[in-house]
mmCIF file of the N, C-alpha and C atoms, coordinates in Angstrom:
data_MODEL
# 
_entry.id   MODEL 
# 
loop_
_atom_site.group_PDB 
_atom_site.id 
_atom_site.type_symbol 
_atom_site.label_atom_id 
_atom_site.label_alt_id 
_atom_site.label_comp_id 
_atom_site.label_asym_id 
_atom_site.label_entity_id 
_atom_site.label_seq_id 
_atom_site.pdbx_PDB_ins_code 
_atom_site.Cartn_x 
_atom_site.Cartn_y 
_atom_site.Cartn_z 
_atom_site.occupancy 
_atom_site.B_iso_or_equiv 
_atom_site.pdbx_formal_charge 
_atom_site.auth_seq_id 
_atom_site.auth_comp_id 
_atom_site.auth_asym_id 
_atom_site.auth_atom_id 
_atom_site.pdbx_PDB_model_num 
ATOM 1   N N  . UNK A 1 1  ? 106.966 93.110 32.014 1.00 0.00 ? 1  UNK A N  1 
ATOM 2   C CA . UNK A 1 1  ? 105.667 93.147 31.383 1.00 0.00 ? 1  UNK A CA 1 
ATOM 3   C C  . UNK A 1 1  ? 105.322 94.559 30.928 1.00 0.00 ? 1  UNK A C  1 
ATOM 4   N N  . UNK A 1 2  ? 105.750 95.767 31.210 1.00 0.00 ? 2  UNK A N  1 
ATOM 5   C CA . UNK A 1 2  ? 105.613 97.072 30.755 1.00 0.00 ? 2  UNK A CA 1 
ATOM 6   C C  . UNK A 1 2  ? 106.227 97.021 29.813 1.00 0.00 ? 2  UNK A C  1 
ATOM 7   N N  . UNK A 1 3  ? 107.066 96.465 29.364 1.00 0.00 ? 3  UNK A N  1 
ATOM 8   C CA . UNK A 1 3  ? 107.579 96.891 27.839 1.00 0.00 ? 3  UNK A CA 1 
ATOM 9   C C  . UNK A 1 3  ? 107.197 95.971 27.487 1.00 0.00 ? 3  UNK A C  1 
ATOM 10  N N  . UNK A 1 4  ? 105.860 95.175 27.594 1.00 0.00 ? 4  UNK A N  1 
ATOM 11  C CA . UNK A 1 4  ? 105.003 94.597 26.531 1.00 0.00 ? 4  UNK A CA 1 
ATOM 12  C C  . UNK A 1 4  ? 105.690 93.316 25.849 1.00 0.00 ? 4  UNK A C  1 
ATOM 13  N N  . UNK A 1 5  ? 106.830 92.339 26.333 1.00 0.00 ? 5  UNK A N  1 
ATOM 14  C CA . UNK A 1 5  ? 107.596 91.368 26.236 1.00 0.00 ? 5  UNK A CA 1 
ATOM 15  C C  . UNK A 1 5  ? 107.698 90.207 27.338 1.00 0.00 ? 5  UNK A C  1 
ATOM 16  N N  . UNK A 1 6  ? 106.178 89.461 26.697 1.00 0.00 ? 6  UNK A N  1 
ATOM 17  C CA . UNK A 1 6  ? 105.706 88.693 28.064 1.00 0.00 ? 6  UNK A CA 1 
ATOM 18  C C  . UNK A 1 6  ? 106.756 87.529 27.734 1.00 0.00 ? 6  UNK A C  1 
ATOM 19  N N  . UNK A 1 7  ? 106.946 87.449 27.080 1.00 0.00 ? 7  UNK A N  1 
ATOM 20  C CA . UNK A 1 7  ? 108.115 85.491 26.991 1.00 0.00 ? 7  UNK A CA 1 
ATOM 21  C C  . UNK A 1 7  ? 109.054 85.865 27.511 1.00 0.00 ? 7  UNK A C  1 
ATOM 22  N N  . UNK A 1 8  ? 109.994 87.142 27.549 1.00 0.00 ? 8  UNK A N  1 
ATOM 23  C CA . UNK A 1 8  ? 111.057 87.536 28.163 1.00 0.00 ? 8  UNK A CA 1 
ATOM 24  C C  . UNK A 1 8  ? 110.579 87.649 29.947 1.00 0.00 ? 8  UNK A C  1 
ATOM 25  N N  . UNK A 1 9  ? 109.710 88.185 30.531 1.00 0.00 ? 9  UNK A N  1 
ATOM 26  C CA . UNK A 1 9  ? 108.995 88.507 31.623 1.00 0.00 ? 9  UNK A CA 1 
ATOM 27  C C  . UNK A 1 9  ? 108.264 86.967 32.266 1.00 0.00 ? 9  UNK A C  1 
ATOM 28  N N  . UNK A 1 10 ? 108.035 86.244 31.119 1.00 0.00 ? 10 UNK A N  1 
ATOM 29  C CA . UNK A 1 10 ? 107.876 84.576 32.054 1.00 0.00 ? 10 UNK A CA 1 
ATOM 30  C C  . UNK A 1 10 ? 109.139 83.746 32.237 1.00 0.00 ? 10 UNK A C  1 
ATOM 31  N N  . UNK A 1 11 ? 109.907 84.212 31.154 1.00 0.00 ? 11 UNK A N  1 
ATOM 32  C CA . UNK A 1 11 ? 111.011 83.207 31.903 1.00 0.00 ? 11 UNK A CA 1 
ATOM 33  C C  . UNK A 1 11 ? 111.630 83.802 32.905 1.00 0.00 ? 11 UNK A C  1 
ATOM 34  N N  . UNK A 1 12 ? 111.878 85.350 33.219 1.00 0.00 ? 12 UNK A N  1 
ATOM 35  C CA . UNK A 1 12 ? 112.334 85.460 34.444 1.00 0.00 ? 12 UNK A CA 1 
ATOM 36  C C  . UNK A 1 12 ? 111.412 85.973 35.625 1.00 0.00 ? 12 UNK A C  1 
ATOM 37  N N  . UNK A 1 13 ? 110.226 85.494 35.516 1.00 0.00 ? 13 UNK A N  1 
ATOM 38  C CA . UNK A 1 13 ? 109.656 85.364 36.683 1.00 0.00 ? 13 UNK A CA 1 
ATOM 39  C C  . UNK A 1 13 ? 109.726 83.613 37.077 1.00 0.00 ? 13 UNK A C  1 
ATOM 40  N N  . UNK A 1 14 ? 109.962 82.913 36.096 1.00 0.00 ? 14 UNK A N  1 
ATOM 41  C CA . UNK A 1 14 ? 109.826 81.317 36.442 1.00 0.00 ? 14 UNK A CA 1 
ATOM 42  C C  . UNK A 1 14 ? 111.413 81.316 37.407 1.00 0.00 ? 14 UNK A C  1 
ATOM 43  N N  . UNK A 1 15 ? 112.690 81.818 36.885 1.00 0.00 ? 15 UNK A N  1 
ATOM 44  C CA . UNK A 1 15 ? 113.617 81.567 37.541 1.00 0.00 ? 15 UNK A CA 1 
ATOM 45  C C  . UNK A 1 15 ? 113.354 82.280 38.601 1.00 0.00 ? 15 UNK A C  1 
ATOM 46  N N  . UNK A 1 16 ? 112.695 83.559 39.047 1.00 0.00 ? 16 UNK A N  1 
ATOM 47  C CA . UNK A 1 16 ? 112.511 83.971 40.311 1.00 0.00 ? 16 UNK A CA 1 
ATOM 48  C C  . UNK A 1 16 ? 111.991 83.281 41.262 1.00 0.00 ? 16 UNK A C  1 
ATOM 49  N N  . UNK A 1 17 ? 110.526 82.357 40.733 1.00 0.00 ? 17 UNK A N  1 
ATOM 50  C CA . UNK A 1 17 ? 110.313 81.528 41.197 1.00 0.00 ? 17 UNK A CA 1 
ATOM 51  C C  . UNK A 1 17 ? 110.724 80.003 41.920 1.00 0.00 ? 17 UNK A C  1 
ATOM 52  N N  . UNK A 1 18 ? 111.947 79.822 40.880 1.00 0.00 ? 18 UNK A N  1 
ATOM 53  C CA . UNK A 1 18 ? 112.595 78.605 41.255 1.00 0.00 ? 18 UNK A CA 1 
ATOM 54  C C  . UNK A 1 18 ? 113.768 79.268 42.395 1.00 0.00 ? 18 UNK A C  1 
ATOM 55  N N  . UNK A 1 19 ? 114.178 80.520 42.354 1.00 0.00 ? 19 UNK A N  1 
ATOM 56  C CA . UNK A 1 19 ? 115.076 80.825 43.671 1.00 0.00 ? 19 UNK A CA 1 
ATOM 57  C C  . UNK A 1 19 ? 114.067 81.355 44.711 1.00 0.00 ? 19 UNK A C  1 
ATOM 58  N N  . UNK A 1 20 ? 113.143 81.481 44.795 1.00 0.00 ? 20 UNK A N  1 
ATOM 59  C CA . UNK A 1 20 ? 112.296 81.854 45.448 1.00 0.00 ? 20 UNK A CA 1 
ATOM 60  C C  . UNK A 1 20 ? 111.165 81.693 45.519 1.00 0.00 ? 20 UNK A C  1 
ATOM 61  N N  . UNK A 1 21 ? 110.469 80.459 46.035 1.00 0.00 ? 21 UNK A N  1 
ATOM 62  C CA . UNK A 1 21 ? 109.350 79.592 45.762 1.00 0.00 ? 21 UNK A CA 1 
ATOM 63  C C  . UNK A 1 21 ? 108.323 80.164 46.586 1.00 0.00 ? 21 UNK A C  1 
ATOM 64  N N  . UNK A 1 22 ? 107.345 80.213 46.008 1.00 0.00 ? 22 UNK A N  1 
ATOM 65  C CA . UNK A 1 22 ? 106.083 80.854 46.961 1.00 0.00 ? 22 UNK A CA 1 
ATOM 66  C C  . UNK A 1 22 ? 105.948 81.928 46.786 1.00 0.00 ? 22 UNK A C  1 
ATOM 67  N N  . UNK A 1 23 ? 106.502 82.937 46.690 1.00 0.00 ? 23 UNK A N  1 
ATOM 68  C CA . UNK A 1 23 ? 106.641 84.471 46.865 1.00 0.00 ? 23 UNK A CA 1 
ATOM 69  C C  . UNK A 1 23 ? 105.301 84.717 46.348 1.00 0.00 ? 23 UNK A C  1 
ATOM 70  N N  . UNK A 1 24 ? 104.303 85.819 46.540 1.00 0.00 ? 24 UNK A N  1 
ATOM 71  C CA . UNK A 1 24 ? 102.962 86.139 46.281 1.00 0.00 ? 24 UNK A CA 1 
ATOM 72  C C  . UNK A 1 24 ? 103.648 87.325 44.709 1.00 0.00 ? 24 UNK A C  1 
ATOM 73  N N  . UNK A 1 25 ? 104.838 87.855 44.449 1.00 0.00 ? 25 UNK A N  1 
ATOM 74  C CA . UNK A 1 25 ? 104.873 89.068 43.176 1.00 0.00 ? 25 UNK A CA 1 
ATOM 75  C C  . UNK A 1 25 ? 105.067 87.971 42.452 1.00 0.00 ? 25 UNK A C  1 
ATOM 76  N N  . UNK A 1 26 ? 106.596 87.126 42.566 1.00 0.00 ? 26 UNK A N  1 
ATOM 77  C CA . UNK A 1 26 ? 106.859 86.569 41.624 1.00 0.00 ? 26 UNK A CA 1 
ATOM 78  C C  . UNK A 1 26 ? 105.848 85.554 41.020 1.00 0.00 ? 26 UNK A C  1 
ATOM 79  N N  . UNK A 1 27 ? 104.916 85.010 41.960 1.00 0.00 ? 27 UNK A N  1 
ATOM 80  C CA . UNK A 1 27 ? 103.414 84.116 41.175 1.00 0.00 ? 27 UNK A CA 1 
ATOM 81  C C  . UNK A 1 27 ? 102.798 84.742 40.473 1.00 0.00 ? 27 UNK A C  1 
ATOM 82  N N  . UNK A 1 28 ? 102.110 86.089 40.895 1.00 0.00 ? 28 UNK A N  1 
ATOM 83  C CA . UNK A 1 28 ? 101.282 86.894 40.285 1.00 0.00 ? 28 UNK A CA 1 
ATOM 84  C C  . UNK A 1 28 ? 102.102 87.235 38.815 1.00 0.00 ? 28 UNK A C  1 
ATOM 85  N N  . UNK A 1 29 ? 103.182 87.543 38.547 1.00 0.00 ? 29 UNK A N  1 
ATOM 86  C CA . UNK A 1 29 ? 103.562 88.257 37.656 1.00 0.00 ? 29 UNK A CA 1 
ATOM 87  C C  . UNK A 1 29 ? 103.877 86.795 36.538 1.00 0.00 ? 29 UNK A C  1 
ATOM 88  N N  . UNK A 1 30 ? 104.622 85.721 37.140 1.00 0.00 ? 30 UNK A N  1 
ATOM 89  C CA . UNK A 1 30 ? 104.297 84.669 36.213 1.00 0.00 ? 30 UNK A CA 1 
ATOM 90  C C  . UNK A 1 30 ? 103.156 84.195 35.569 1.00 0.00 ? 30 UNK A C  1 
ATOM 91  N N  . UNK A 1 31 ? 102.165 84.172 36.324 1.00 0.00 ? 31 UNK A N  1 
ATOM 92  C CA . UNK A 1 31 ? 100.513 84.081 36.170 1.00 0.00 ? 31 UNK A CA 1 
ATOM 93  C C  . UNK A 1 31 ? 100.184 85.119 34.543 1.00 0.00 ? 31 UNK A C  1 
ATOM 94  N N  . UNK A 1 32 ? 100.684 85.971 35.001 1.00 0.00 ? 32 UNK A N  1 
ATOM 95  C CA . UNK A 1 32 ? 99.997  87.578 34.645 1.00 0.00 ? 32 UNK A CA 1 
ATOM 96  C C  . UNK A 1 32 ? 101.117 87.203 33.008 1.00 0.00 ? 32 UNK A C  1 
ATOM 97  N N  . UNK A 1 33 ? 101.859 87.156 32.915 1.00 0.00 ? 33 UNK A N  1 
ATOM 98  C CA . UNK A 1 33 ? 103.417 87.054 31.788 1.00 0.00 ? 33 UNK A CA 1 
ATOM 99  C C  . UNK A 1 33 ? 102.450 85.813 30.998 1.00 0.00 ? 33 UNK A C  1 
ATOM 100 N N  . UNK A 1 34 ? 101.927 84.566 31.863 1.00 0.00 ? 34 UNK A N  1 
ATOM 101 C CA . UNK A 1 34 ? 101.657 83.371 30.860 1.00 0.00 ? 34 UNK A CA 1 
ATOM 102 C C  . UNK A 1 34 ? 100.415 83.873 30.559 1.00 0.00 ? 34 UNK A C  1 
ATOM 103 N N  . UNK A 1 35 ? 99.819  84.784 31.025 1.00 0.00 ? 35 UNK A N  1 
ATOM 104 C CA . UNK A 1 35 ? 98.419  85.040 30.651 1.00 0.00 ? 35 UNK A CA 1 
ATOM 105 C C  . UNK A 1 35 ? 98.269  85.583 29.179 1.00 0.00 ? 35 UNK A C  1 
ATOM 106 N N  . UNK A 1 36 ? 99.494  86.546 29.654 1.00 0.00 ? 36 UNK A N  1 
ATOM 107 C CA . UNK A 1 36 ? 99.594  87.535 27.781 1.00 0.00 ? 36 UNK A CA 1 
ATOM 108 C C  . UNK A 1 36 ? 100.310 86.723 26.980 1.00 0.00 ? 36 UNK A C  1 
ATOM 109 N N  . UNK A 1 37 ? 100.537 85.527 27.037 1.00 0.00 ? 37 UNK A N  1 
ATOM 110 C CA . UNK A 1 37 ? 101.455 84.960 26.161 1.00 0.00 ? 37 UNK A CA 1 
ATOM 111 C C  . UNK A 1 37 ? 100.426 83.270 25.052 1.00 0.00 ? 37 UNK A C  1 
ATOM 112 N N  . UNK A 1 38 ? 98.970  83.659 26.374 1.00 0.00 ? 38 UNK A N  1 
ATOM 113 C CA . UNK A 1 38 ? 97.828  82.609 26.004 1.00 0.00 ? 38 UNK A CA 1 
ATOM 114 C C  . UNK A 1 38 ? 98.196  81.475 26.215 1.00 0.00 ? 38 UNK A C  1 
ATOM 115 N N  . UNK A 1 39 ? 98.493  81.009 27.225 1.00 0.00 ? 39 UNK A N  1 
ATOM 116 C CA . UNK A 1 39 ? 99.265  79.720 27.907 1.00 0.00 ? 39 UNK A CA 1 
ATOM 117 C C  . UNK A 1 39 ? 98.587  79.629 29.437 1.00 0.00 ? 39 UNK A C  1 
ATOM 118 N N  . UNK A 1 40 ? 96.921  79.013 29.112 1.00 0.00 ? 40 UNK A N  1 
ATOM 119 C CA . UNK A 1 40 ? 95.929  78.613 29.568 1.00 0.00 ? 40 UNK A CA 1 
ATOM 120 C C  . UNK A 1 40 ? 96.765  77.921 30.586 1.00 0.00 ? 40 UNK A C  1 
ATOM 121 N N  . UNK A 1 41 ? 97.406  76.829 30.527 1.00 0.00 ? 41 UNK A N  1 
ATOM 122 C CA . UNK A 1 41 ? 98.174  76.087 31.752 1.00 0.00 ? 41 UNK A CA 1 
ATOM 123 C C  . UNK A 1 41 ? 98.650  76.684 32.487 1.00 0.00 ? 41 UNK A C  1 
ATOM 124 N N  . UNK A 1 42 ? 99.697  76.906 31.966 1.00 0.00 ? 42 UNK A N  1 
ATOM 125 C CA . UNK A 1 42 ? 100.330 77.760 32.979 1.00 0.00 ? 42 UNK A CA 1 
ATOM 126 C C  . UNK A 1 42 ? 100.292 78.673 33.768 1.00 0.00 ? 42 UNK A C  1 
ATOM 127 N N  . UNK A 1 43 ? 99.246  80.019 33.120 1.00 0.00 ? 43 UNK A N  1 
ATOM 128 C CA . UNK A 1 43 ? 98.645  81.015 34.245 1.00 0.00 ? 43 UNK A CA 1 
ATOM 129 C C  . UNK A 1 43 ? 97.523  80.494 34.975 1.00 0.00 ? 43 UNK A C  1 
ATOM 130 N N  . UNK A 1 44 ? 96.872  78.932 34.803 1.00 0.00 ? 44 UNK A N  1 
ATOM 131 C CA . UNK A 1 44 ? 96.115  78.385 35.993 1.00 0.00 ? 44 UNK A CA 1 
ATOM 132 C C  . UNK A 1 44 ? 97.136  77.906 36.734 1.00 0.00 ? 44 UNK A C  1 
ATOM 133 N N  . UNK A 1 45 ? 98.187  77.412 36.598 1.00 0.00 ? 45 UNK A N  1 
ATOM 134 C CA . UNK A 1 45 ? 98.960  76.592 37.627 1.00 0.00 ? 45 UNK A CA 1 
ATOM 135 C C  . UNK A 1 45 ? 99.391  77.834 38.660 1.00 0.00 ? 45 UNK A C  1 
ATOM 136 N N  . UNK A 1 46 ? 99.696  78.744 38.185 1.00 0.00 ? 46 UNK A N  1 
ATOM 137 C CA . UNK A 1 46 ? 100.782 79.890 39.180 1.00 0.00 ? 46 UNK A CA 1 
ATOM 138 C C  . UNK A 1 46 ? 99.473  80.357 39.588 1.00 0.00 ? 46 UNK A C  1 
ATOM 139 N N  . UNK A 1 47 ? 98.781  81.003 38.908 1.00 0.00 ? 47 UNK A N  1 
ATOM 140 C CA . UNK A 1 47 ? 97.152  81.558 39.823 1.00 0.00 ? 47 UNK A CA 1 
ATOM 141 C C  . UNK A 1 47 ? 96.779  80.633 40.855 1.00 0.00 ? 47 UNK A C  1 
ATOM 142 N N  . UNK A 1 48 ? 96.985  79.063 40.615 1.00 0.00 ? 48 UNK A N  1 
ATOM 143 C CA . UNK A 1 48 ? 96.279  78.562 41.838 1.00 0.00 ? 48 UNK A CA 1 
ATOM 144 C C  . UNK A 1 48 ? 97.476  78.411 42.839 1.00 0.00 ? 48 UNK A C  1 
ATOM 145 N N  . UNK A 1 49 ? 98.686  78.338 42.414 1.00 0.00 ? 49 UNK A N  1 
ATOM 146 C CA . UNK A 1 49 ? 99.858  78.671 43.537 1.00 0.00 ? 49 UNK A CA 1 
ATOM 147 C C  . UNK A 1 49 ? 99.256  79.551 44.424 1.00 0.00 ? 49 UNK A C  1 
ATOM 148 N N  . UNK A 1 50 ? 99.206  80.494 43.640 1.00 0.00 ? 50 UNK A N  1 
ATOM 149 C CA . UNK A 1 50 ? 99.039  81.743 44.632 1.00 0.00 ? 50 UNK A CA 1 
ATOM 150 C C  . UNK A 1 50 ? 98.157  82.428 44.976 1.00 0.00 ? 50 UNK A C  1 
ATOM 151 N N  . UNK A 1 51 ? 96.912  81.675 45.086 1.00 0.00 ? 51 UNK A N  1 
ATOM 152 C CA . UNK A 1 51 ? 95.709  81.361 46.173 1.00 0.00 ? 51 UNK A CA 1 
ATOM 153 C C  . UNK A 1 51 ? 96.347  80.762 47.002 1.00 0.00 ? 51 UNK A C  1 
ATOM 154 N N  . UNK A 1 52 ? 97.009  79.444 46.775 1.00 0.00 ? 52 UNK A N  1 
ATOM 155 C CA . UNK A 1 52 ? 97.510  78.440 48.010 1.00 0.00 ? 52 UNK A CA 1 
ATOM 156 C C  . UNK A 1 52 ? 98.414  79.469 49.182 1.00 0.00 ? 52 UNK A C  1 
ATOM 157 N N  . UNK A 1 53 ? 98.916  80.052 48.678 1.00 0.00 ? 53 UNK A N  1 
ATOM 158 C CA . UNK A 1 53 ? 100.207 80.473 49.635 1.00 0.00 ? 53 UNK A CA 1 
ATOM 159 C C  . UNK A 1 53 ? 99.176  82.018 50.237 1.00 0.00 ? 53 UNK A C  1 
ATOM 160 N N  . UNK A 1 54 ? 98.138  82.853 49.438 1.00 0.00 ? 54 UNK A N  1 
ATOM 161 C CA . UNK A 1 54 ? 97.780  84.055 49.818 1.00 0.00 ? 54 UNK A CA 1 
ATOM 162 C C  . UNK A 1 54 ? 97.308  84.178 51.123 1.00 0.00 ? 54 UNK A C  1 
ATOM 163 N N  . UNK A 1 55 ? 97.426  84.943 51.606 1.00 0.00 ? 55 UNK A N  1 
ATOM 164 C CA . UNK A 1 55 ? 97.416  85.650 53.151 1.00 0.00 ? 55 UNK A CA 1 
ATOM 165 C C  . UNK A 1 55 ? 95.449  86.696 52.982 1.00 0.00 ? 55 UNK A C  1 
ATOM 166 N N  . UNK A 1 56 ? 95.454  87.514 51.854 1.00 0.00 ? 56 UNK A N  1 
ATOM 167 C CA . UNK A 1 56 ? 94.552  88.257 52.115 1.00 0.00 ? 56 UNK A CA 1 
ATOM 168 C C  . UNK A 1 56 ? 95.093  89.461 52.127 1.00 0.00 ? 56 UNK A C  1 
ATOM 169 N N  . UNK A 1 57 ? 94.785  90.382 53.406 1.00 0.00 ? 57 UNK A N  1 
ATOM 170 C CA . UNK A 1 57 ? 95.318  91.744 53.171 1.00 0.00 ? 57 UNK A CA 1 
ATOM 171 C C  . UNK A 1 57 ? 94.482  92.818 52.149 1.00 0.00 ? 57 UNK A C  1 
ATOM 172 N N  . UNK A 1 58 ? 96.265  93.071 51.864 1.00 0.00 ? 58 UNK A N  1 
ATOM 173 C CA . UNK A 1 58 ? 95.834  94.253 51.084 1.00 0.00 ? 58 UNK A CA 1 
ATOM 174 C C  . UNK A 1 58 ? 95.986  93.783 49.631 1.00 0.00 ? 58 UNK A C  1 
ATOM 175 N N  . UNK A 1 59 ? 96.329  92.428 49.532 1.00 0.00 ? 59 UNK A N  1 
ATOM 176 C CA . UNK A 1 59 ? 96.786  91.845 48.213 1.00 0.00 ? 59 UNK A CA 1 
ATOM 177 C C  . UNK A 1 59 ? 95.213  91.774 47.429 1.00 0.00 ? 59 UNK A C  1 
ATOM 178 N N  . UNK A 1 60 ? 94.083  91.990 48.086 1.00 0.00 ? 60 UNK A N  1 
ATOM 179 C CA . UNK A 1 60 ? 92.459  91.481 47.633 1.00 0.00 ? 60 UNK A CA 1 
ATOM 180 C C  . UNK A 1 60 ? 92.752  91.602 45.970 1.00 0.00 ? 60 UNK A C  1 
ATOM 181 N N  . UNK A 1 61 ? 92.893  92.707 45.369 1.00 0.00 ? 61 UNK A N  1 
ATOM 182 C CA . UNK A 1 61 ? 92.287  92.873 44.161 1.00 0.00 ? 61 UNK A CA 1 
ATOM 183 C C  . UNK A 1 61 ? 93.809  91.792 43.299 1.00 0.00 ? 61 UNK A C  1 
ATOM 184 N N  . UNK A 1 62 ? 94.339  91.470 43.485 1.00 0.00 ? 62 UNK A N  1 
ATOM 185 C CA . UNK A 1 62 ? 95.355  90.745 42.873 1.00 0.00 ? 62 UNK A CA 1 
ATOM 186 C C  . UNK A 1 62 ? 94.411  88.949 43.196 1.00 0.00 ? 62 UNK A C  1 
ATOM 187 N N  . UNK A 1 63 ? 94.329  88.585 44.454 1.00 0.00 ? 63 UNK A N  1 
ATOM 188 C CA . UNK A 1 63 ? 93.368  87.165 44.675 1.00 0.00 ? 63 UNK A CA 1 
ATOM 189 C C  . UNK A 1 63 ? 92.197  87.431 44.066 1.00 0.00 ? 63 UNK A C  1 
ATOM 190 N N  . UNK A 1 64 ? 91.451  88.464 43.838 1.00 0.00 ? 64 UNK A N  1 
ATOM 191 C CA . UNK A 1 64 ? 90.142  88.528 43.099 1.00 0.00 ? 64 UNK A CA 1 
ATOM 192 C C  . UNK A 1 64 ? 90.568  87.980 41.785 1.00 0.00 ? 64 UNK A C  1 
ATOM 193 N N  . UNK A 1 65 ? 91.740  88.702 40.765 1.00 0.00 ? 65 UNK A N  1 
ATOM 194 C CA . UNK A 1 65 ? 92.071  88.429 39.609 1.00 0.00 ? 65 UNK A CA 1 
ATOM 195 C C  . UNK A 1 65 ? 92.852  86.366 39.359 1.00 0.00 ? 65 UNK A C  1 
ATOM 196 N N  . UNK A 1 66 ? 93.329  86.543 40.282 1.00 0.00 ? 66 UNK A N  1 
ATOM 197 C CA . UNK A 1 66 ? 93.344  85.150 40.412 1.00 0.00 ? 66 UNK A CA 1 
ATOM 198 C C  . UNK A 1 66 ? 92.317  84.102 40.929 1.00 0.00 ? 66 UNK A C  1 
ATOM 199 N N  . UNK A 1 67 ? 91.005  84.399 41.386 1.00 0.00 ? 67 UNK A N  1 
ATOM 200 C CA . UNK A 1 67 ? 90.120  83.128 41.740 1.00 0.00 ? 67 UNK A CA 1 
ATOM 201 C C  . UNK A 1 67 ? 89.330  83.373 40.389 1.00 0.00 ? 67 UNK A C  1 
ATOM 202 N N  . UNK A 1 68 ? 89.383  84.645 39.812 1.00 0.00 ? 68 UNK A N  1 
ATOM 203 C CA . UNK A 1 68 ? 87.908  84.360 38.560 1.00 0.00 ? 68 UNK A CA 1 
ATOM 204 C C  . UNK A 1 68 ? 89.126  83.626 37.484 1.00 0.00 ? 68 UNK A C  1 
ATOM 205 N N  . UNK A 1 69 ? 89.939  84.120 37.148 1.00 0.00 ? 69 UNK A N  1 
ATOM 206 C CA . UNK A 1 69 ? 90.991  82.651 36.042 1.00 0.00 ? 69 UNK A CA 1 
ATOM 207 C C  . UNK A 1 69 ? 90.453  81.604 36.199 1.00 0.00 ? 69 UNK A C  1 
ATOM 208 N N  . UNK A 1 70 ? 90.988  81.470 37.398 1.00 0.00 ? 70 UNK A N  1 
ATOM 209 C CA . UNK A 1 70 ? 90.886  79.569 37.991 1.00 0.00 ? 70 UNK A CA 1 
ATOM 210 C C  . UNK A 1 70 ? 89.678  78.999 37.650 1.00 0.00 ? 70 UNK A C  1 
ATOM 211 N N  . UNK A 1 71 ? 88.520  80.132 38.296 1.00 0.00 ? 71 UNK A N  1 
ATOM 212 C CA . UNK A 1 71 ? 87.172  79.149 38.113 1.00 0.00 ? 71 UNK A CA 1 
ATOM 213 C C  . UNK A 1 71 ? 86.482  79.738 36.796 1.00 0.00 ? 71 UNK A C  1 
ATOM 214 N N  . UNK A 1 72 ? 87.161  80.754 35.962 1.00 0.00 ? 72 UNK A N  1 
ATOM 215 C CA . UNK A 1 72 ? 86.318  80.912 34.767 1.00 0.00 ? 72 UNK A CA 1 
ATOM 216 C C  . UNK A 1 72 ? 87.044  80.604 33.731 1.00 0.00 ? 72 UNK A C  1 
ATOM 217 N N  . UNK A 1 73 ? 88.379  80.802 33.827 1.00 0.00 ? 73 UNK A N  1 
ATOM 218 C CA . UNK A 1 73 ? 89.352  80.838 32.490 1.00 0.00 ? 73 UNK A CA 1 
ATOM 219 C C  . UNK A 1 73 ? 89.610  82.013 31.850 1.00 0.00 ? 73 UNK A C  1 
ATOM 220 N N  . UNK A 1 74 ? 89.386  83.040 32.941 1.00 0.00 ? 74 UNK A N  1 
ATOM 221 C CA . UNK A 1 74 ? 88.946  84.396 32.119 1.00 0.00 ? 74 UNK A CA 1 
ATOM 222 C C  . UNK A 1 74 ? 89.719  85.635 33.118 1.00 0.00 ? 74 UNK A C  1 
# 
């Protein structure tokens, strides 16, 4: 996602995902990849993944960015 090539950056966060299900980076960054790519579905589906699986912590400002998506679209 730093070199600004989110379709390249969602498909390999989706295969990260499929070898590694749950993980709290690889959700966020799929989330974050379908977000810049304007693929409303999909960065709600991985955002609400990863509420489901979040712990809290020190992760806060990453679950903040994922509960206002979910419940605003935004």
């Amino acid at each position: 996602m730093e070199q600004e090539r989110p379709a390249e950056a969602l498909a390999a966060y989706r295969r990260s995902v499929q070898l590694y299900p749950r993980r709290f980076n690889g959700m966020l960054g799929a989330a974050r990849a379908a977000r810049a790519l304007g693929d409303e579905s999909l960065t709600r589906m991985f955002y609400g993944e990863l509420l489901e699986v979040a712990d809290g912590g020190t992760r806060q400002p990453a679950l903040h960015e994922a509960q206002a998506y979910v419940s605003t679209g935004k």
